[in-house]
C-alpha positions as CSV (number, residue, x, y, z in Angstrom):
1,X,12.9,140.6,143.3
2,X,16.3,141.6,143.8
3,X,18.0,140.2,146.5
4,X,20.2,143.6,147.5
5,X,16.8,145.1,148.3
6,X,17.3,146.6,152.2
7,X,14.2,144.6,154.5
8,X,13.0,147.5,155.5
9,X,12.2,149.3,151.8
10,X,10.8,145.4,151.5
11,X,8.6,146.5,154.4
12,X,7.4,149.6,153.5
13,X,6.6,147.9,150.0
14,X,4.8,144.9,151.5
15,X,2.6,147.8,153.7
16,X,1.6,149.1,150.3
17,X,0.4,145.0,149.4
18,X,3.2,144.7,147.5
19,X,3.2,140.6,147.3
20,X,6.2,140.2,145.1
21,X,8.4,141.5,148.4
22,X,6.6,139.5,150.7
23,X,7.6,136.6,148.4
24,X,11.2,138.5,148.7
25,X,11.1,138.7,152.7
26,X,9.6,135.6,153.2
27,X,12.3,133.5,150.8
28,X,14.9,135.3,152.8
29,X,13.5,135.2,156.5
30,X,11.6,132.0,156.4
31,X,14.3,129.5,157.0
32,X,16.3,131.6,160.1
33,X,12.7,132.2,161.6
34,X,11.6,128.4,160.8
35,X,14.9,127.3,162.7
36,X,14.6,129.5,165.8
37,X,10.9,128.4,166.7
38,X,12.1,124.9,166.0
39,X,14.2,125.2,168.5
40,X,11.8,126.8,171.1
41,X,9.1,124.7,170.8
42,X,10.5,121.4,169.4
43,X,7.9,120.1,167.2
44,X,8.3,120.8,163.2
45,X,5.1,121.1,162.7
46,X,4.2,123.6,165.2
47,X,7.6,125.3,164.2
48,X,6.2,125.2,160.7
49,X,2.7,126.7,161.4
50,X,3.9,129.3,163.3
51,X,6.3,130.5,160.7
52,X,3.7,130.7,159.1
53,X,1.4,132.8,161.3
54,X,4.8,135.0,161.5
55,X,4.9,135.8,158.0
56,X,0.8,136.2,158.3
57,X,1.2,138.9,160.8
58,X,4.2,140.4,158.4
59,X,1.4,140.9,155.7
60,X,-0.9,142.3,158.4
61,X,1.4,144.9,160.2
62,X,3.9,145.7,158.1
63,X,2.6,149.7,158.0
64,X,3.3,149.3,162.3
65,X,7.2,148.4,161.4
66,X,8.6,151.4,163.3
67,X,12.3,150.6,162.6
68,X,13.9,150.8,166.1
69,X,15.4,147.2,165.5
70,X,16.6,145.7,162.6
71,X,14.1,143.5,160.7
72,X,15.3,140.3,161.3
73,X,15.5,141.1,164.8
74,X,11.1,142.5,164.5
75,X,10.7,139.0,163.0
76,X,12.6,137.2,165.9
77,X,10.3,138.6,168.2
78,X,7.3,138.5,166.5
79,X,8.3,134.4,166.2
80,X,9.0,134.1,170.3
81,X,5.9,136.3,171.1
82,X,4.2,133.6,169.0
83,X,5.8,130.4,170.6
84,X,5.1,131.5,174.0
85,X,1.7,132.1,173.4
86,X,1.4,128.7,172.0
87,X,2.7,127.4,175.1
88,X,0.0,129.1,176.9
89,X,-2.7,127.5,174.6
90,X,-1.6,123.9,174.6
91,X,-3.7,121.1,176.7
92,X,-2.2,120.3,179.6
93,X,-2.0,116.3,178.8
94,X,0.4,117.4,176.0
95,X,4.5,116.2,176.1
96,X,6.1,118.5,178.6
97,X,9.7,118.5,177.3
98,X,11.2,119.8,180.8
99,X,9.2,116.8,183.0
100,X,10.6,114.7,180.3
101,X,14.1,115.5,181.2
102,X,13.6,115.1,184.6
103,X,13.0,111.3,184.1
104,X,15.6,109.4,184.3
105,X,17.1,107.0,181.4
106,X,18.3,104.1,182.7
107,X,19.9,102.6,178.9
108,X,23.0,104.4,178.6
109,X,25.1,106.8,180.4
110,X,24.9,110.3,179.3
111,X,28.8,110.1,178.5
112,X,28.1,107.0,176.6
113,X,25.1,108.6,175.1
114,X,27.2,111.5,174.2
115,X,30.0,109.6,172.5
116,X,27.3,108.0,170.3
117,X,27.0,111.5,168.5
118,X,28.9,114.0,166.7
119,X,30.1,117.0,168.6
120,X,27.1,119.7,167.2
121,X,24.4,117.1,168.4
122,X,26.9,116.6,171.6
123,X,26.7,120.2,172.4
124,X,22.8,121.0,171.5
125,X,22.0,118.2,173.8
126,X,24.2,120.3,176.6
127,X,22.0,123.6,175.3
128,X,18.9,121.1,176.1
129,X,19.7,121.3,179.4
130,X,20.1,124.8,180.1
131,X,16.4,126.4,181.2
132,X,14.3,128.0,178.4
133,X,15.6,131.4,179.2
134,X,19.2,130.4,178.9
135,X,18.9,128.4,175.4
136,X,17.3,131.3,174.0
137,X,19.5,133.4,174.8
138,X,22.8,131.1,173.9
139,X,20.7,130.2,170.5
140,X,20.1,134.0,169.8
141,X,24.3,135.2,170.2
142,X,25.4,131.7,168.3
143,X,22.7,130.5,166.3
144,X,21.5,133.7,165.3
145,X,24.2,136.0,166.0
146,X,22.5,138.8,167.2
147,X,23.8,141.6,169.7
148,X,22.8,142.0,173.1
149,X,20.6,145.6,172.1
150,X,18.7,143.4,169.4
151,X,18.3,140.4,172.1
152,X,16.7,142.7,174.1
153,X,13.8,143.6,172.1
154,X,13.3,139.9,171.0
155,X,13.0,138.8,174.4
156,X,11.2,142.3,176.0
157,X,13.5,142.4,178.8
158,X,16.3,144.9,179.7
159,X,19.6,144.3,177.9
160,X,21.5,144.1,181.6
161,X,19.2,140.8,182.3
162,X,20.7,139.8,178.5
163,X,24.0,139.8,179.9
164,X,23.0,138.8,182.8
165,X,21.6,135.7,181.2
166,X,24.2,135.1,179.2
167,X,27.2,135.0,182.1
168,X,24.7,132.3,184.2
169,X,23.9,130.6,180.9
170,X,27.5,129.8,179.4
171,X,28.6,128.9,183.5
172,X,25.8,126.3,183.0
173,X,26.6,125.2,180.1
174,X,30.0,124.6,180.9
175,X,29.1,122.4,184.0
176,X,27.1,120.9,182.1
177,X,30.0,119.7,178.9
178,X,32.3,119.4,182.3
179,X,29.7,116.5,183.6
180,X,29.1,114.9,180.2
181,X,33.2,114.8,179.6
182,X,33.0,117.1,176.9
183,X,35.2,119.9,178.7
184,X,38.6,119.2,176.6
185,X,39.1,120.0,172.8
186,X,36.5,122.4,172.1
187,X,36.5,126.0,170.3
């Protein structure tokens, strides 16, 4: 399918079973959507199956799309709804990433640490840091450059807690390049 076909004639097309543009949406929406539940619930292979439960509910309710975001954005959300509820459904003996944190490692310094690794890993290691609302929001303006309105609907909450958000996440973040060293020489 043509690849200058707008997501949402894709849409209305994949509401009439059309499977040749949900190959087309899929091939174009798989790898951003893949990429942002990765980073949300850091495992592959849940970051993998829930792509694919994304796509899934693509097939299912694409006659719902009501356009009041972008599609990209619709498929953002539809990913977080779906790593949050797997959050809610793991065991509780599973790898708690957060308690993880909290435990201290006594091999190297975090500067030395730090200086072990290129400046992108540097810097997502900082985002590591930051609480779950504050890395999604910092992953959604860089990572996924979207604007605070689309942020919004992704996350369900009101775009001044967006900005909000934001100002508390990037004064974290900094504090938190300041403590590793990494405070100098950045863009």
């Amino acid at each position: 399918m043509n690849d200058t076909v707008p997501d949402e004639v894709l849409i209305a097309r994949i509401a009439a079973r059309d499977q040749a543009a949900m190959k087309a949406l899929y091939l174009r929406h798989q790898t951003r959507t893949y990429r942002f539940l990765r980073r949300l619930v850091k495992s592959a292979e849940l970051a993998e199956d829930l792509t694919g439960d994304v796509f899934l509910d693509v097939w299912r309710q694409a006659g719902q799309y009501e356009a009041r975001s972008s599609v990209s954005t619709w498929l953002l959300s539809i990913a977080r709804f779906k790593a949050l509820s797997s959050f809610r459904r793991k065991a509780p003996e599973t790898f708690d990433p957060e308690t993880a944190e909290e435990i201290a490692d006594e091999s190297d310094t975090p500067e030395i640490s730090l200086q072990k690794v290129s400046k992108a890993k540097a810097l997502r290691l900082c985002i590591e840091r930051l609480s779950r609302e504050h890395r999604e929001v910092i992953d959604l303006v860089y990572y996924h450059e979207k604007k605070i309105d689309e942020i919004s609907i992704i996350l369900g909450v009101p775009e001044n807690t967006v900005k909000t958000r934001m100002f508390y996440a990037r004064k974290r973040l900094s504090e938190i390049l300041r403590e590793a060293g990494l405070d100098r020489g950045w863009p």
